[in-house]
N, C-alpha and C positions, 0 to 999 in steps of 0.2 A: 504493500500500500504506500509505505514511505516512498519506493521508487517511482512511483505514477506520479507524484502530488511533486517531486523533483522535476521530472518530467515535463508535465503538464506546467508546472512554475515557470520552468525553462523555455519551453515554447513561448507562452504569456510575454516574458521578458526580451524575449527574440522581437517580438512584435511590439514592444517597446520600442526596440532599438530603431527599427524600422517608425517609427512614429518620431522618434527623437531627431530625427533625419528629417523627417519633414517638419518638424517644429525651429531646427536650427534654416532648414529655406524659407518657412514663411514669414517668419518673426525676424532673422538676422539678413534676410538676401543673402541667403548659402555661405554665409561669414564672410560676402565680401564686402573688403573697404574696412576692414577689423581689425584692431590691433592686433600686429603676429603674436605675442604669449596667449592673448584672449582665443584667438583662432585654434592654438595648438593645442588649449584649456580645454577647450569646447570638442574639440575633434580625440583627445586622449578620454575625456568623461565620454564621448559620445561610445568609442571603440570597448570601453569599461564595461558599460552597459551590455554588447555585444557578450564580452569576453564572461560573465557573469553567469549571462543566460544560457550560452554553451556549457560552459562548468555544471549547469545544472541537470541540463537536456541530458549530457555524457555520464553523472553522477546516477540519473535516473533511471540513464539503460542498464549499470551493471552494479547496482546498487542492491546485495544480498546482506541483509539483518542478520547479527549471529544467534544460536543458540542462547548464548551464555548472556547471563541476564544483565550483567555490567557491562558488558562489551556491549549488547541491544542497545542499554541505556544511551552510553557513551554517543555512539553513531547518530541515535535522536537526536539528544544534546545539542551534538554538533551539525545537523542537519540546521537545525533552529539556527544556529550561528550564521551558518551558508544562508538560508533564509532572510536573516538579518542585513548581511555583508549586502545582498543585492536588494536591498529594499534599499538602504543607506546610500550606496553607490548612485540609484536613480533617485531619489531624492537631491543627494549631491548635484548632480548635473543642472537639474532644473533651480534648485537653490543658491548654491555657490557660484554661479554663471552668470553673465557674465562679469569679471571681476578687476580691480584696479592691485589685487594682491595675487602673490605665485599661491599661498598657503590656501590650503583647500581641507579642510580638518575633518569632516563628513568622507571624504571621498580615500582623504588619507587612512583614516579608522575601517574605512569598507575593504580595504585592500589590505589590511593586517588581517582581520575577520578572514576573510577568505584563505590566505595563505595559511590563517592556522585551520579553519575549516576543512581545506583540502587534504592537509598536513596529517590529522589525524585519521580523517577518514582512509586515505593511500597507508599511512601507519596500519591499522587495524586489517585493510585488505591486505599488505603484505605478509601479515603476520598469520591472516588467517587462510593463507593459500601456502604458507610455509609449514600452517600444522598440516594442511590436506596432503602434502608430500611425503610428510613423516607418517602417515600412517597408511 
């Protein structure tokens, strides 16, 4: 179930991105005429968002819950974090955009969340495809 609702989030988010595209042409004129850090601001949040909802999509296809009740746990947990990191992240873009400062604190915090979000969850499949070998 947790794989579908990653999934499904993922897709959702894909079509985000795809909308955040058309919000940076109709609102900014495709970021032309823009200050280049604002431009590169706007274009790395926009690419985030992508990179986000993929991580999720690819999370949801091979996303198997373990047995062991703390490791279940753990993986929810951190679902919830993953979940968070791309809520933050799109929030990010539409908030912290466009801006007269490099520092982006929303979008900075979204990309720690993920990196440990990924982090554990790659942890827990290696470890749990290292017991399926040993036995």
């Amino acid at each position: 179930m947790l794989g579908r609702i990653h999934m499904f989030f993922g897709i959702l988010i894909v079509i985000v991105f795809l909308l955040s595209g058309q919000y940076m042409d109709k609102k900014f004129n495709h970021l032309e005429n823009m200050e280049l850090m604002n431009r590169a601001l706007f274009r790395a949040g926009h690419l985030y968002i992508l990179l986000f909802g993929l991580i999720n999509t690819a999370l949801g296809a091979h996303l198997k819950l373990s047995k062991t009740k703390w490791i279940n746990l753990t993986q929810k947990l951190d679902s919830l974090v993953i979940f968070s990191a791309t809520i933050l992240v799109v929030c990010g873009f539409f908030v912290e955009l466009p801006t007269n400062d490099i520092e982006r604190p929303l979008t900075r915090f979204s990309l720690y969340l993920i990196l440990f979000g990924v982090s554990v969850h790659g942890l827990i499949s290696l470890v749990s495809c290292k017991k399926n070998l040993n036995t």
